[in-house]
N, C-alpha and C positions, 0 to 999 in steps of 0.2 A: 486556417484554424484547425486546431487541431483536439477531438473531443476523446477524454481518459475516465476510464474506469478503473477505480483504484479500490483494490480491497485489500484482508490481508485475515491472519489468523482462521483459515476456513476447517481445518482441523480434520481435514478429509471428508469434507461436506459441500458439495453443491446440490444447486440444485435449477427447475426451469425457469425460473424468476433472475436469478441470480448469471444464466446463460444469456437469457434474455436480453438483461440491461446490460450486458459485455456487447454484445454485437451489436448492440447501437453505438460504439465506442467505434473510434481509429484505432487507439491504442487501451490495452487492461496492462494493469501494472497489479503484482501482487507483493505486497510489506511480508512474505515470510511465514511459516508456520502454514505450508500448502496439507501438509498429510498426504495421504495417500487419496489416490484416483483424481485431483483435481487438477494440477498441472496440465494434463492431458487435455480434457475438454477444454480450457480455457484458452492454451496454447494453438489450440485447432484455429478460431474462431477468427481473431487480429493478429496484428504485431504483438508482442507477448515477452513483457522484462517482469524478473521476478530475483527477488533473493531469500536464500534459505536462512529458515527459521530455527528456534532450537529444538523443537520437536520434529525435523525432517532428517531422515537419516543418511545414510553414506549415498544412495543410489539419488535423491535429489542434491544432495551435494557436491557430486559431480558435474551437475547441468548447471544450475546457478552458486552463482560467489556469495559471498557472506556479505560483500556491500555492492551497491551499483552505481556507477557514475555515469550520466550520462545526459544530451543536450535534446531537447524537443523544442522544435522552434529556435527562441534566443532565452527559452530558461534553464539555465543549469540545475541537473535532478541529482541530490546525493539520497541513495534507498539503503536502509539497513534494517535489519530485523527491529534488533533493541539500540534505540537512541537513547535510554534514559529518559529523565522525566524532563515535560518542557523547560528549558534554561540550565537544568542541573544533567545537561548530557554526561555521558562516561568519556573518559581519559581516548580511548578510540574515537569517538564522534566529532570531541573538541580538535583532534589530530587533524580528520580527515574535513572539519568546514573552514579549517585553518587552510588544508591546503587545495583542495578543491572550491573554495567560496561558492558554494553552489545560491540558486537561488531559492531552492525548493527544496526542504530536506523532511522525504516521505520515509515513516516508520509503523512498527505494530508492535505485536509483545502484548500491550496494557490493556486490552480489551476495550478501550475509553478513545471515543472518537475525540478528535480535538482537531480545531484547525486555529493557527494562532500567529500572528507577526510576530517574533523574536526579535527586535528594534537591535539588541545587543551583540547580536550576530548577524542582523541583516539576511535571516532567510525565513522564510513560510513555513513552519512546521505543518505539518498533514499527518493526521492517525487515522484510519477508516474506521477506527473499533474491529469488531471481531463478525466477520459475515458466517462463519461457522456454527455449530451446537455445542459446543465443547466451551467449558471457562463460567465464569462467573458471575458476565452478562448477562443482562437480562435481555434486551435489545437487540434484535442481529443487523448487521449497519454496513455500510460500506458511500463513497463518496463519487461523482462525477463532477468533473469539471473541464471546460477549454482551455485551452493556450493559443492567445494570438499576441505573436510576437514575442514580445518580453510580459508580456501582462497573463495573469490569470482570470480566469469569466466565467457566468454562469454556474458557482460554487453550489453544488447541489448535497446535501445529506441525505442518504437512501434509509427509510429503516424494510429490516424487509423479513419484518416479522418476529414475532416472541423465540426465546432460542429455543422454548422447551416445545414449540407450536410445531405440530407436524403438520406438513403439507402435501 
């Protein structure tokens, strides 16, 4: 079994709450829009996949790709920043679940956590919402969950605090 922490839109914001519940993870997975200084520490901590966002500039888009494909266990992960809104993906997303079938297609962007079967494409969509301060949320939020085998377990929604609440 294998347990993930997955966030995404941190906006150049972490913090020890949020370091915290990564190191109880095997794997953090970040959806994109890291900012500045977070990469770093989170990167430190576990194994550590991530794709850039559109507010991350040239020097994190050199370290991560704009999509990530890749297998944990027996579930296929396709990661992108912007998937588009659940079902009405963009012309890139429909390309790449076309050709990857993955089983799990984790995104950010929308600030709006959401986790939802896609029946019609046969994969799990995953949004963490926005763990950062930045955006329009009110919520700051991010997700934990297992992978054993082909199954996902233990689907947990994190809130981790008001975005304008200093800690």
């Amino acid at each position: 079994m294998t347990r993930i922490c997955l966030l995404s839109d941190t906006h150049g914001y972490v913090d020890n709450r949020m370091l915290e519940l990564a190191a109880q993870a095997d794997e953090i997975w970040h959806a994109g829009d890291f900012g500045s200084d977070v990469a770093e520490p989170l990167s430190t901590l576990k194994t550590f996949r991530g794709v850039y966002g559109n507010i991350d500039g040239a020097a994190l888009r050199t370290v991560y790709p704009e999509f990530h494909f890749f297998t944990v266990e027996a579930i296929r992960v396709l990661m992108i920043h912007i998937a588009g809104p659940f079902g009405s993906y963009t012309p890139q997303v429909r390309s790449l679940l076309s050709q990857f079938q993955p089983t799990l297609l984790v995104c950010g962007h929308s600030h709006i956590l959401k986790v939802q079967h896609d029946s019609g494409k046969n994969v799990l969509y995953m949004n963490p919402g926005a763990a950062g301060k930045h955006g329009f949320h009110k919520v700051r939020t991010m997700l934990r969950f297992s992978v054993n085998g082909d199954r996902i377990e233990h689907l947990e929604a994190i809130e981790l605090g008001l975005r304008g609440a200093l800690l």
